[in-house]
C-alpha positions, 0 to 999 in steps of 0.5 A: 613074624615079620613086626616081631623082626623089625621090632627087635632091629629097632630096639637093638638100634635105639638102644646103641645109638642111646650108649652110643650119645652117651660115651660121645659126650666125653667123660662126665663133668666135675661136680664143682663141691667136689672139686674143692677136695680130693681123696689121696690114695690113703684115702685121706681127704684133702682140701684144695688151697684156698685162693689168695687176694693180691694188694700192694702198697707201702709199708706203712710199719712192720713188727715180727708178728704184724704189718701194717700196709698203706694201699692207695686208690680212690679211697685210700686205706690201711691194712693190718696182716698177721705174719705167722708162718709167711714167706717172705722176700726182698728182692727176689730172696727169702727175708724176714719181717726185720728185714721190711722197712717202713716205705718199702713197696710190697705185695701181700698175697693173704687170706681171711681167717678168723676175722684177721688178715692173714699174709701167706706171701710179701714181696719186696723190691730190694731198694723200694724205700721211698718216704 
């Protein structure tokens, strides 16, 4: 009777020291394929925003739909981005593609879609046009 007794203390205990190791642990970690998107409370899925690669350069010419961006290095190249739906800023205010002047120094923030090089931001110093 005496082994039956023990055996049940033990069991009891190993089984709160396993819940116990468990909610020590903290909450569980995200699974990173998760992460990438989230349910709102409609339970519409949302996908995260993607992140944007950083280049800067010169204006090396700008149309209302493209601009074509000097960036120099160890091996100098010429980037084309697609200006649809871009923000962009002189000086710290909100501006448009016109308002971009070969010379300018700008910083793209883009993205790759669809082969192309899509600028989500440019940004300019006011007064940057060196030739």
């Amino acid at each position: 009777m005496r082994t039956v007794g023990v055996m049940v203390v033990a069991l009891a205990v190993g089984l709160t020291s396993a819940a116990w190791s468990q909610t020590a642990q903290g909450p569980a970690k995200a699974d990173p394929a998760k992460a990438a998107t989230s349910a709102s409370p409609t339970g519409e899925v949302k996908k995260a925003p993607e992140k944007l690669t950083m280049v800067t350069g010169k204006v090396k010419s700008v149309g209302p739909n493209g601009l074509v961006v000097q960036v120099a290095g160890k091996t100098p190249k010429e980037l084309t981005f697609d200006l649809t739906g871009t923000a962009i800023k002189v000086g710290g205010k909100d501006a448009s593609a016109t308002d971009l002047k070969d010379g300018n120094e700008v910083r793209v923030g883009y993205m790759e879609a669809d082969g192309k090089l899509v600028a989500k931001t440019v940004s300019a110093k006011a007064g940057t046009v060196k030739k």
